[in-house]
KESELUM-501266 format. One record per atom (N, C-alpha, C): residue number from 1; y, z, x; residue in three letters. Coordinates in Angstrom, 2 decimals. Each point is the difference from the previous one (the first is absolute). Example, Ala and Ser with C-alpha at 12.3 -4.5 7.8 and 13.67 -1.06 7.14 Angstrom:
BEGIN
i|py|pz|px|aa
1|-5.69|7.80|13.19|ALA
1|1.19|0.00|-0.89|ALA
1|1.20|0.00|0.90|ALA
2|1.05|-0.72|-0.35|SER
2|1.19|0.06|0.82|SER
2|1.09|0.73|-0.77|SER
***
This chain:
BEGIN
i|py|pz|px|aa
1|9.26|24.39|17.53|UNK
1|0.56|-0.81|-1.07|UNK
1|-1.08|-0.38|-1.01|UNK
2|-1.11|-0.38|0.34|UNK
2|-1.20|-0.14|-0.56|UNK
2|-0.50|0.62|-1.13|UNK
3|-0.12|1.33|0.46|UNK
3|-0.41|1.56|-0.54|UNK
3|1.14|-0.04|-1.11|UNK
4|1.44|-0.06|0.17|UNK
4|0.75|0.23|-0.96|UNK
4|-0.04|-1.26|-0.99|UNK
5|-0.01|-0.67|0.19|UNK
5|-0.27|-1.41|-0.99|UNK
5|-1.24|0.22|-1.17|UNK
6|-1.39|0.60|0.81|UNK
6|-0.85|-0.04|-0.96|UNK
6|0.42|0.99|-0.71|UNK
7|0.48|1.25|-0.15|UNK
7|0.42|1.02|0.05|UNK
7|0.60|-0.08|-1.61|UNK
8|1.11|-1.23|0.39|UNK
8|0.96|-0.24|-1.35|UNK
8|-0.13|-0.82|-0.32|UNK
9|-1.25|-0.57|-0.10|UNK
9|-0.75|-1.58|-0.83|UNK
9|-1.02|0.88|-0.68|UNK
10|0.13|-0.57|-1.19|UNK
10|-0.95|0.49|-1.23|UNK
10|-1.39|-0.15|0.43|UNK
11|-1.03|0.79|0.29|UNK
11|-1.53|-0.19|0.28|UNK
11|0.14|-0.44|1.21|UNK
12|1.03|0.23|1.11|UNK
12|-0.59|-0.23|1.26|UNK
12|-1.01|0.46|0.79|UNK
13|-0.56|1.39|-0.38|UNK
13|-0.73|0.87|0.72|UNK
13|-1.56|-0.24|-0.54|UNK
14|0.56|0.10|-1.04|UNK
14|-1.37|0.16|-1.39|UNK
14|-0.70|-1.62|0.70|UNK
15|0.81|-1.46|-0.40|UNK
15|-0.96|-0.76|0.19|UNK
15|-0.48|-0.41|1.31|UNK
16|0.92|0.03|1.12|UNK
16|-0.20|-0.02|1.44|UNK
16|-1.39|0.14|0.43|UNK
17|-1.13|0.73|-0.42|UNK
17|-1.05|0.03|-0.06|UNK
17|-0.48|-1.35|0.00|UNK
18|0.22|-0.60|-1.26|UNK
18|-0.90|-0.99|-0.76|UNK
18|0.47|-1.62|1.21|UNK
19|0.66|0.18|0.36|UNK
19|0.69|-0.33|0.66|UNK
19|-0.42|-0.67|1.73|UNK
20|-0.74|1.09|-0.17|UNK
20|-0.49|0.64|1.63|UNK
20|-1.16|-0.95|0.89|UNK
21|-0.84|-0.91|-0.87|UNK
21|-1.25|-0.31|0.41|UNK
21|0.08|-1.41|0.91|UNK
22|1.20|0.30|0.86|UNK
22|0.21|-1.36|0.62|UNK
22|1.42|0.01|0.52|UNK
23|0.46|-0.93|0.77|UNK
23|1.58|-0.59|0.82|UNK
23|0.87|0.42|-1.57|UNK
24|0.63|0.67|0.52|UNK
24|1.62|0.08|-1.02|UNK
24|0.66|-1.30|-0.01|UNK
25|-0.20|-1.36|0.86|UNK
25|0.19|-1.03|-0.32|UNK
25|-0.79|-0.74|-1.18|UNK
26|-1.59|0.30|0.43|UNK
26|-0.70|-0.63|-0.74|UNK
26|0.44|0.33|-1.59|UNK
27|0.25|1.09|-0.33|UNK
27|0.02|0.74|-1.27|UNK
27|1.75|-0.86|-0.52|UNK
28|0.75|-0.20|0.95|UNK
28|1.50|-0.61|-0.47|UNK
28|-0.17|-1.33|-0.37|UNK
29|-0.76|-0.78|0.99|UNK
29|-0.56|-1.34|-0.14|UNK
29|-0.35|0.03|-1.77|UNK
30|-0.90|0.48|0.28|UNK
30|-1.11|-0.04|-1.65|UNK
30|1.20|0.47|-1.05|UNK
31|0.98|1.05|0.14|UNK
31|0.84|0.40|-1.01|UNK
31|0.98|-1.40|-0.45|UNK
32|0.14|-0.91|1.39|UNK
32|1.21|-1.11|-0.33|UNK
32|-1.19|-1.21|-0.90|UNK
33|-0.83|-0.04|0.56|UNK
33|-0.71|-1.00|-0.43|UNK
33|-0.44|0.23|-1.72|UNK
34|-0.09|1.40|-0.47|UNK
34|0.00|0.17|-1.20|UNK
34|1.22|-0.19|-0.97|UNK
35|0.78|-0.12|0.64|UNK
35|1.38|-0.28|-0.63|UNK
35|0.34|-1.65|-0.95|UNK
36|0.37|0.18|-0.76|UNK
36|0.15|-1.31|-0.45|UNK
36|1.08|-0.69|0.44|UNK
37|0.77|0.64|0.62|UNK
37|1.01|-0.51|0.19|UNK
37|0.44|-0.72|1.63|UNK
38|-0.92|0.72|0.94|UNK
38|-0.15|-0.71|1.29|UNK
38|-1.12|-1.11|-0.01|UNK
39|0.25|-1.17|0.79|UNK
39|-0.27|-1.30|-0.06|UNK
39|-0.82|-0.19|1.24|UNK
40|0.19|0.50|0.63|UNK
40|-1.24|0.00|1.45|UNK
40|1.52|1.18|1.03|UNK
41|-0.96|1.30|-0.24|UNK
41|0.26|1.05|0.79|UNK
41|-0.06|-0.73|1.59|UNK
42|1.12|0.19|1.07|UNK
42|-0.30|0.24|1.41|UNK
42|-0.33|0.13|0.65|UNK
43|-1.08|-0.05|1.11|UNK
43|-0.75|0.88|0.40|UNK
43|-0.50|-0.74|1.25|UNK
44|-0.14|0.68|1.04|UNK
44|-0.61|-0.88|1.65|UNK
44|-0.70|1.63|0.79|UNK
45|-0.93|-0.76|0.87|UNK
45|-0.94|0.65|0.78|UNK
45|-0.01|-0.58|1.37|UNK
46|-0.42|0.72|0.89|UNK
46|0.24|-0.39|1.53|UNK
46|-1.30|0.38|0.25|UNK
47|-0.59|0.75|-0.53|UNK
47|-1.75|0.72|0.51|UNK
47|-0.73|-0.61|-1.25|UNK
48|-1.43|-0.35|0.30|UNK
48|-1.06|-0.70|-0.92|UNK
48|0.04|1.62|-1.05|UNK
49|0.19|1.64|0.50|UNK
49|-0.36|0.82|-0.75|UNK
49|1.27|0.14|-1.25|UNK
50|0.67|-0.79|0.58|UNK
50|1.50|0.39|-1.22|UNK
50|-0.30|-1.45|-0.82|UNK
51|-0.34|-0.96|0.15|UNK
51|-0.59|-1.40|-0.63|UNK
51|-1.43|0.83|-1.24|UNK
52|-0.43|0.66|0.52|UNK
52|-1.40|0.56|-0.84|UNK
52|0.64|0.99|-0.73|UNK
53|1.35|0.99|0.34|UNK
53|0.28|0.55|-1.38|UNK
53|0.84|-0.75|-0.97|UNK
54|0.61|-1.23|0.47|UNK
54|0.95|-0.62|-0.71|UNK
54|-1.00|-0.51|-1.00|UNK
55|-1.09|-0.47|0.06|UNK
55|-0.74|-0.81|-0.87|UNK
55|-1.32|1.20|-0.37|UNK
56|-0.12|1.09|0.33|UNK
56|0.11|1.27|-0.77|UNK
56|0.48|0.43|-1.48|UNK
57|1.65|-0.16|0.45|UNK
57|0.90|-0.10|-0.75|UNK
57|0.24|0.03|-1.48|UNK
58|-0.66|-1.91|0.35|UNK
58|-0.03|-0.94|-1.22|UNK
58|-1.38|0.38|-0.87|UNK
59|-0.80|0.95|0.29|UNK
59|-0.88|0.74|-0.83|UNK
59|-0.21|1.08|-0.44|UNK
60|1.39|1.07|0.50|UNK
60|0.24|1.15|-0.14|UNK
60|0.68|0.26|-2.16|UNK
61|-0.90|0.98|-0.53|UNK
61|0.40|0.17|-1.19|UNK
61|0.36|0.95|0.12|UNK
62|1.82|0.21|-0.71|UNK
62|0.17|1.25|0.53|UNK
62|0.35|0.65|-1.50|UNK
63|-0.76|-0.56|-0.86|UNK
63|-0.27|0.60|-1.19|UNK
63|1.28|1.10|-0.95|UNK
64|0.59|1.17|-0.11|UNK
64|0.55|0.41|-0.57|UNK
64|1.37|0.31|1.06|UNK
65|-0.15|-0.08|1.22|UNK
65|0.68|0.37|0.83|UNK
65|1.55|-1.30|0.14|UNK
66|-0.09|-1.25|-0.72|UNK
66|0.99|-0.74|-0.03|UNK
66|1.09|0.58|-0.54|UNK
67|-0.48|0.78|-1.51|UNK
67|0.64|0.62|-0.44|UNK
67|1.43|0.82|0.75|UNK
68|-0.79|1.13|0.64|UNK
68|0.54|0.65|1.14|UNK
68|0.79|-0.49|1.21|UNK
69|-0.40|-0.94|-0.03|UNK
69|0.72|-1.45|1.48|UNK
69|1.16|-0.37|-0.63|UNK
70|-0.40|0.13|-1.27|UNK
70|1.37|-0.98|-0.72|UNK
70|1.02|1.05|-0.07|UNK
71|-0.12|1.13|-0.74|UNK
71|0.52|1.38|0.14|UNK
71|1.17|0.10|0.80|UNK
72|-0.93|0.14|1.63|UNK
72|0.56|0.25|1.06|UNK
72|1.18|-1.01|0.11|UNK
73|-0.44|-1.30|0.28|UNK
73|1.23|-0.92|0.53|UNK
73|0.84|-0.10|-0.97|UNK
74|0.19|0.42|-1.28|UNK
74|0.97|0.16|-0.54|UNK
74|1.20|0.42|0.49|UNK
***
C-alpha cells in the first residue's frame, strides 16, 4: 500500500531521499511543527531514544521538502 501511495503522490520517490536522514517520525514531527496551522503537534515516547528524536525533531529543517509534504497530504 505504501509503494502505491508514493507512486501516485507527486515527488514521492524523487524527494523520499531528502527525507531519509533520520525516524520517518522525526521528519512528520518537524513537517507538523512547520505548519502554521497546528498548535502543539502530539506526540509521546516510552524509550529515552524516541524522547531524543522527538526533540531532534524540533530542529529538523526540512527546507524545500514542506513543499512536497504539503503536496502529498493533499
Amino acid at each position: 500500500m505504501a509503494e502505491a501511495a508514493r507512486r501516485t503522490r507527486p515527488g514521492g520517490d524523487r524527494h523520499q531521499g531528502r527525507l531519509r536522514n533520520g525516524p520517518r517520525s522525526k521528519g512528520a514531527l518537524a513537517w507538523l511543527i512547520a505548519r502554521p496551522s497546528i498548535t502543539a503537534p502530539i506526540a509521546s515516547a516510552t524509550k529515552f531514544s524516541q524522547l531524543e528524536e522527538l526533540i531532534a525533531a524540533t530542529r529538523l529543517d526540512l527546507g524545500q521538502s514542506i513543499k512536497m509534504l504539503d503536496a502529498a497530504s493533499a
